[in-house]
C-alpha positions in Angstrom: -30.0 1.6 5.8 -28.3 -1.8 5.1 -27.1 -0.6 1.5 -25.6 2.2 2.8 -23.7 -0.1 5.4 -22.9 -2.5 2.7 -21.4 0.5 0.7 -19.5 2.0 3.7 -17.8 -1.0 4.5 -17.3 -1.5 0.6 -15.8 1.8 0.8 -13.4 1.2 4.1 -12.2 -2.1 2.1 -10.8 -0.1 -1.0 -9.2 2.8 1.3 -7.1 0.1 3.3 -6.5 -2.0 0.1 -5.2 2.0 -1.4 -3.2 2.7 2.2 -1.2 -0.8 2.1 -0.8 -0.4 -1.4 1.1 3.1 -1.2 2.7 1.7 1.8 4.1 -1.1 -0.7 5.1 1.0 -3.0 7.1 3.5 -0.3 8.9 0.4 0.6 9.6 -1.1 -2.8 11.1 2.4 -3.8 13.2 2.5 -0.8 14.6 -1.2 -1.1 15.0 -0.2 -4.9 17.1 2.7 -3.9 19.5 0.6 -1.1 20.1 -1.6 -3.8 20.8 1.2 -7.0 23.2 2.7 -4.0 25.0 -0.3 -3.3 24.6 -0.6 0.1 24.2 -4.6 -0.5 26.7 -6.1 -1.4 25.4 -9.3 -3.9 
């Protein structure tokens, strides 16, 4: 019972660490993109 807790929680950890990774990435590509576009002018 408590290692299956410890392994669920384990398990919820990695899947939000994987969501706000991809998330990351989404944005980085889209900032990447603005900037290859020349939207901003630097």
């Amino acid at each position: 019972m408590d290692e299956k807790e410890k392994n669920r929680k384990r398990a919820l950890i990695v899947f939000q660490i994987f969501i706000y990774g991809y998330l990351l990435v989404m944005f980085g590509i889209q900032l990447y993109m603005s900037f290859a576009r020349g939207w901003w002018e630097l």
